[in-house]
C-alpha positions in Angstrom: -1.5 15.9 3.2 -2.5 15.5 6.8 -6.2 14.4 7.2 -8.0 16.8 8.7 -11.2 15.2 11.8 -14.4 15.4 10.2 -13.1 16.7 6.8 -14.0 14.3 3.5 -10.9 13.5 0.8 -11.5 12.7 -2.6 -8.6 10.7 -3.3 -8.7 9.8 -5.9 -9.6 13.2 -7.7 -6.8 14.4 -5.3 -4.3 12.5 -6.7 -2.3 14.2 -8.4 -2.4 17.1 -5.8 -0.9 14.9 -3.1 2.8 14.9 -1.4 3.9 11.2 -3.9 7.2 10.6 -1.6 9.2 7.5 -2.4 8.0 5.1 -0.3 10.6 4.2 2.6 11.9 0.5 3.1 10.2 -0.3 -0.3 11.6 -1.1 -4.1 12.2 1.6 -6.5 9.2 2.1 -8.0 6.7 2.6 -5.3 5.3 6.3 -3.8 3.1 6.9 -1.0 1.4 9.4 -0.1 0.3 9.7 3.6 -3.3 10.2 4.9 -2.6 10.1 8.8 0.2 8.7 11.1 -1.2 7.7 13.8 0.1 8.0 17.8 1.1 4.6 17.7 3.5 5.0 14.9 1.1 3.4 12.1 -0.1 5.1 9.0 -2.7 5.5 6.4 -1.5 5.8 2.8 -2.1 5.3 -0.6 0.5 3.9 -2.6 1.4 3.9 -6.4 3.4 0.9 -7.9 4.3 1.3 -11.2 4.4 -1.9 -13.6 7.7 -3.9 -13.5 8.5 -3.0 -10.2 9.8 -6.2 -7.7 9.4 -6.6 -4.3 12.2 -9.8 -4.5 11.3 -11.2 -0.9 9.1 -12.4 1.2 8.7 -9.7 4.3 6.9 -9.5 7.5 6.1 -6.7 9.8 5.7 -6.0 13.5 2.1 -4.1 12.4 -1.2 -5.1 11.5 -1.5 -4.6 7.6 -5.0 -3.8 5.5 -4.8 -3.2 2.1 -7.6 -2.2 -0.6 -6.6 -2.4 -4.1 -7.9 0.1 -5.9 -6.7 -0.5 -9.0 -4.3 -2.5 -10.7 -2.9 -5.7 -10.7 0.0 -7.6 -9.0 1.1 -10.7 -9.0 2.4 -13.0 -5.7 5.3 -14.8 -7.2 5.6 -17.8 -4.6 1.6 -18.6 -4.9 1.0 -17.1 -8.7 -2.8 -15.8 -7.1 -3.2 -12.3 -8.9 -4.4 -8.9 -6.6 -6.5 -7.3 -8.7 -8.6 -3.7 -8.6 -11.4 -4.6 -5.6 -9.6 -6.9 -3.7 -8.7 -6.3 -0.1 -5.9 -8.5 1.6 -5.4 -8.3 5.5 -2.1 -9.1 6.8 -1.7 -10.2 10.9 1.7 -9.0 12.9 4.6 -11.2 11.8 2.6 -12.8 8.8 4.6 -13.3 5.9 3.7 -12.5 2.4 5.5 -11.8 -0.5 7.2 -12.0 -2.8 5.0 -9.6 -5.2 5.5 -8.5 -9.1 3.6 -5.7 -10.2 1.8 -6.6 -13.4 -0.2 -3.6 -14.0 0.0 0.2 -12.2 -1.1 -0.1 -8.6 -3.3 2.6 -6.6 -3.3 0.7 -2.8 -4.9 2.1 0.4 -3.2 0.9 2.7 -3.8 0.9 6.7 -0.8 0.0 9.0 -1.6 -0.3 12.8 -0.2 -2.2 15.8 -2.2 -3.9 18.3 
């Protein structure tokens, strides 16, 4: 699904309607679904984690990194804080976080950008 300007998404009614692709660079076990990539090579995207799944490392990235949990609950192994439905985490350029167990299914919105 490409996001159309000025049209409104129901996402989360939509869900089941949009493209789930496995998500690239990230564990078995996690599906986007893209919103928007932008001209600078970022994205919009909702992700689904299913439970179980590991992300084994800390990782950083050479974007800017917003993400709203919508529901769900997962677990940062190195600090043992819980990201639960309702929170929203922003990550700067080359900030690392990580590593992350999903305890419960995941439904992310996710904003990548560079500045």
């Amino acid at each position: 699904m490409a996001a159309k300007p000025g049209k409104y998404y129901d996402v989360l009614r939509a869900g089941p309607s949009l493209k789930w692709e496995r998500a690239e660079g990230e564990p078995e076990g996690v599906l986007e679904a893209v919103l928007r990539k932008h001209r600078d090579g970022g994205r919009t995207h909702v992700l689904r984690v299913e439970a179980g799944t590991v992300f084994p490392s800390a990782v950083s990235h050479e974007f800017f990194e917003e993400a709203y949990y919508i529901e769900g609950e997962m677990l940062n192994t190195k600090t043992n804080e819980v990201i639960k439905g309702g929170d929203y985490v922003f990550h700067k350029q080359r900030e690392k976080h990580g590593p992350f167990r999903c305890l419960k299914p995941c439904l992310i919105l996710e904003f990548r950008y560079y500045g």
